[in-house]
C-alpha positions in Angstrom: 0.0 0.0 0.0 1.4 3.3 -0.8 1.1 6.5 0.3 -2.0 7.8 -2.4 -4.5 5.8 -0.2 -2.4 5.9 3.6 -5.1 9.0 4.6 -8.8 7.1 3.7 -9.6 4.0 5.0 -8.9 0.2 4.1 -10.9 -1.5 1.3 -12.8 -4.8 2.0 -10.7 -7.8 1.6 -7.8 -5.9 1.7 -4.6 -7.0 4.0 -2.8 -4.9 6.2 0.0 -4.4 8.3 -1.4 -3.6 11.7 0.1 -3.5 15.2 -1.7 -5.2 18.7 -2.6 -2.1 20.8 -4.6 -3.8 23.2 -6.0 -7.4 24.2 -9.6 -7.4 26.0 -11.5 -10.8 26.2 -13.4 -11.0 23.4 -10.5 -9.3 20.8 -8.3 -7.0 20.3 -7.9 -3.4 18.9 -5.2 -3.4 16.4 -3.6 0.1 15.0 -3.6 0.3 10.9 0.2 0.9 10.5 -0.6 2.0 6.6 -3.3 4.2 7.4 -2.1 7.0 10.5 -4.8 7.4 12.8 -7.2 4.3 12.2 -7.5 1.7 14.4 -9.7 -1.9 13.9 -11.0 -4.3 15.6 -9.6 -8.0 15.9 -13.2 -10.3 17.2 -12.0 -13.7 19.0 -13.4 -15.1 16.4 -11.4 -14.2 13.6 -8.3 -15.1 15.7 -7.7 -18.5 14.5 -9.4 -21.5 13.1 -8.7 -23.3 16.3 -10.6 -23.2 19.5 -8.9 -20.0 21.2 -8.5 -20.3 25.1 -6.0 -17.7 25.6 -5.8 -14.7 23.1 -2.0 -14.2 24.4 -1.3 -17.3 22.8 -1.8 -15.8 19.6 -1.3 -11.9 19.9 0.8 -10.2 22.0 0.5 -6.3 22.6 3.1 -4.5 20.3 3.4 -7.3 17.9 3.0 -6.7 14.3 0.4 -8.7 12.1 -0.9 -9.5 8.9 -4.9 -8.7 8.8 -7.9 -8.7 6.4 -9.8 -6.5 5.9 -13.9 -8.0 6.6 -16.1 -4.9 6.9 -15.8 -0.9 6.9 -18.4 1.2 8.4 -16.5 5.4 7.8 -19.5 6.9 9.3 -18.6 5.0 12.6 -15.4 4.6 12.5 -15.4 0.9 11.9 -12.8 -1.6 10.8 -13.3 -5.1 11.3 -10.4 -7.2 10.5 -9.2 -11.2 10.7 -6.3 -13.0 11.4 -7.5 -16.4 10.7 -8.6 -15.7 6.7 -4.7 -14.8 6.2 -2.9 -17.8 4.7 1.1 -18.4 5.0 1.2 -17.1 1.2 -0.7 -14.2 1.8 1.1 -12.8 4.9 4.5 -13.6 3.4 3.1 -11.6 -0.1 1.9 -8.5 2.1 5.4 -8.4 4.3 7.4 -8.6 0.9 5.3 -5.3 -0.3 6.4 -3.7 2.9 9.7 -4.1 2.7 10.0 -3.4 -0.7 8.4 0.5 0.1 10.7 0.7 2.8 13.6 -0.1 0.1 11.8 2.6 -2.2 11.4 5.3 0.6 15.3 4.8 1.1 16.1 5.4 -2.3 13.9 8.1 -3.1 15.9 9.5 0.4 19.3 9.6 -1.6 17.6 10.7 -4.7 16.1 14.0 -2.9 19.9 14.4 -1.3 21.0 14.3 -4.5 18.4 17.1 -6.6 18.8 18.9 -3.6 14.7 19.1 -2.8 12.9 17.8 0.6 12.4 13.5 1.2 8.5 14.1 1.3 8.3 16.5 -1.7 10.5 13.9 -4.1 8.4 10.7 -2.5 4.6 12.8 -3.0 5.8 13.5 -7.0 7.1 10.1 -7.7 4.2 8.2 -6.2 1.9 10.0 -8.0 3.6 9.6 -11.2 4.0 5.6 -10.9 1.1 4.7 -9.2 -1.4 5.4 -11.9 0.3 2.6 -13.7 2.0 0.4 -11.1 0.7 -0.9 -8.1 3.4 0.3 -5.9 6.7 2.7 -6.6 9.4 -0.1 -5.9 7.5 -1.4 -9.2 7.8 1.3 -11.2 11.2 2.0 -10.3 11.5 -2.0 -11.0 10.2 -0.8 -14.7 13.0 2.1 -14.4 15.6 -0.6 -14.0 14.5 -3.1 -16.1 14.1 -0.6 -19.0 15.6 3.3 -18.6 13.5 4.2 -21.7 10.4 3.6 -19.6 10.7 7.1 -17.7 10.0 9.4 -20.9 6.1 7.7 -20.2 6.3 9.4 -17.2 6.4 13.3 -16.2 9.7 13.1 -13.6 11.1 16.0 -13.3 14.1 16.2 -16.3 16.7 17.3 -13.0 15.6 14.2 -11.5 15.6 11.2 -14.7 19.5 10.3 -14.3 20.1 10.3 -10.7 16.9 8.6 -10.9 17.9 6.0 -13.7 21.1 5.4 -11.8 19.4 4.7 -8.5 17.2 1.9 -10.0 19.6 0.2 -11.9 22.6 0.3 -9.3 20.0 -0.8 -6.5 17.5 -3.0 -7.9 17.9 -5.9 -10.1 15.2 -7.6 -11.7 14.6 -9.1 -15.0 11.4 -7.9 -15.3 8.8 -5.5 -15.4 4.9 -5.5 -14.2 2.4 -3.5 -15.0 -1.5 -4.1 -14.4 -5.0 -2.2 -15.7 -8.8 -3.4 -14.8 -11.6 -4.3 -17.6 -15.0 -3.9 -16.6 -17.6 -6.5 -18.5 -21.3 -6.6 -18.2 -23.8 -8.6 -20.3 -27.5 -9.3 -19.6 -27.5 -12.3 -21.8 -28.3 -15.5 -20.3 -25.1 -17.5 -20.8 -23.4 -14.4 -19.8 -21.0 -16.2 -17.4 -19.9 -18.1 -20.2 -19.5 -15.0 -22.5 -17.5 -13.2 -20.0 -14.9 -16.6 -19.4 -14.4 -16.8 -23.8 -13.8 -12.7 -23.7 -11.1 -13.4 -20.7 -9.5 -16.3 -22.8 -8.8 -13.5 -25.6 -6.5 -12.0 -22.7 -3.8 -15.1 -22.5 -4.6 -16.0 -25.7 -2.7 -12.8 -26.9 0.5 -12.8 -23.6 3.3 -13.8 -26.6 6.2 -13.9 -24.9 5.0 -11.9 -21.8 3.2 -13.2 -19.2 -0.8 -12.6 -18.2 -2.4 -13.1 -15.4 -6.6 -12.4 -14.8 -8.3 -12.1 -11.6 -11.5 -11.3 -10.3 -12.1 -8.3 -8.1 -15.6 -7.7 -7.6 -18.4 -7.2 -10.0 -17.8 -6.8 -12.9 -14.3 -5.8 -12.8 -11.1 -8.1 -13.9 -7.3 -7.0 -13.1 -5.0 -8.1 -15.8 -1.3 -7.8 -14.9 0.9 -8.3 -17.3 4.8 -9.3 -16.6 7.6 -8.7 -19.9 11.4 -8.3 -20.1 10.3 -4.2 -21.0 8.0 -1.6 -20.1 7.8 -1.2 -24.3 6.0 -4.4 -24.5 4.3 -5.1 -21.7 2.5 -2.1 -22.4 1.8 -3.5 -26.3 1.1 -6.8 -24.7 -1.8 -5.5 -21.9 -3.2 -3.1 -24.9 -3.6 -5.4 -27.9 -4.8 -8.5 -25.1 -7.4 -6.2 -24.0 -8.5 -5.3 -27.1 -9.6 -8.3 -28.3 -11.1 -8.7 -25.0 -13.3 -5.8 -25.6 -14.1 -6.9 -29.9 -15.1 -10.1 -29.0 -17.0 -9.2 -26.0 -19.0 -6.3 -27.9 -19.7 -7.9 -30.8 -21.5 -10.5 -28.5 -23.6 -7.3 -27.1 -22.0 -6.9 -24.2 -21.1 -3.7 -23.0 -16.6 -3.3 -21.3 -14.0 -0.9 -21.5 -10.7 -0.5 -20.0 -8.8 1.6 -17.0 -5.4 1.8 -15.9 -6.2 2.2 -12.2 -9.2 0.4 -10.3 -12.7 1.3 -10.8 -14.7 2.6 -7.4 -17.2 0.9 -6.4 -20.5 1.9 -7.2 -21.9 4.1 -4.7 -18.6 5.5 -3.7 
């Protein structure tokens, strides 16, 4: 989670990082480390899958833990959260994003030494540059390093595109590059759900040698991430995959298009 979002609250089945305030005998409150400010609630319940006899034997105040995100009520102040629904991959996946935005923060520290401009005015321009095509900035800077020629998409500051460049590539080695957009299909017909799986087969159909993954987010929205050696072609990749996508699925009558970042939810 980066910092575009740290200020509003958590989405539903979203996992955090959150740290054990306090232990009372049905729960626990837990303070949202992403998101200054907020605090949840842990129920005994969502503790563990096992019968739990002694909370302690699971949390301990201080300690930091992995959490879903069940239910949000803003208007209350509400945050509901679960221990037990987080699986071994899931944890590990969330602690790797955290440590990988500690590693970007760092950089973007030497970087703002470097242009000679504030830490928090060089980390607020470069997150909102990369996150409106990358799910975090240690990924776009992964694209930076993977693929120099990636930053001309991109409005950084001219002063800042070598140190920048130099950064990535001495810093962060990886052989390639991710980037993800959502697709949005509706369809009233009535093999629809069949309809929607052909139109998401034109997606892989068209990976080549990059690499495409679809999953389901919540009606009727799809993320398609898309993994290549460059920027250059992952971005040809994600565009022509998603444009058959979108032909076949029309010219069955339903109705999709296309966004780089996520779609609210309706109502919000």
């Amino acid at each position: 989670m980066d910092s575009k979002r740290r200020e509003e609250y958590p989405e539903v089945s979203e996992f955090i990082i959150g740290t054990v305030k306090s232990i009372f005998k049905q729960g626990a409150f837990i303070e949202l480390d992403e998101y200054p400010g907020k605090r949840g609630m842990l129920h005994l319940s969502e503790i563990s899958l096992k019968w739990v006899k002694n909370i302690r034997d699971y949390v301990k105040e201080g300690q930091k833990v992995v959490l879903l995100v069940l239910r949000t009520d803003p208007s209350r102040g509400h945050i509901d959260l679960s221990l037990r629904r987080v699986n071994d991959a899931q944890r590990k996946e969330k602690l790797q994003e955290v440590k990988q935005r500690q590693r970007a923060v760092k950089l973007v520290e030497i970087l703002a030494k470097d242009v000679g401009e504030s830490k928090n005015s060089v980390l607020g321009k470069l997150d909102s540059i990369f996150l409106e095509s990358f799910d975090s900035l240690y990924e776009g800077l992964e694209a930076v390093s993977a693929d120099p020629e990636v930053i001309k998409k991109f409005n950084v500051p001219e002063k800042w595109t070598a140190p920048l460049i130099e950064l990535a590539q001495k810093n962060i080695k990886q052989p390639y590059v991710e980037i993800h957009g959502y697709v949005s299909l509706t369809t009233n017909a009535p093999t629809g759900v069949e309809l929607i799986k052909q139109a998401l087969k034109k997606i892989s159909e068209n990976e080549g040698d990059a690499e495409i993954t679809v999953s389901y987010l919540s009606p009727p929205t799809y993320k398609v991430k898309v993994r290549s050696s460059t920027y250059k072609e992952a971005e040809k990749v994600l565009k022509e995959s998603v444009e058959e996508c979108l032909k076949y699925f029309k010219k069955k009558g339903g109705l999709g298009d296309f966004a780089r970042e996520r779609p609210k939810p309706s109502g919000q």
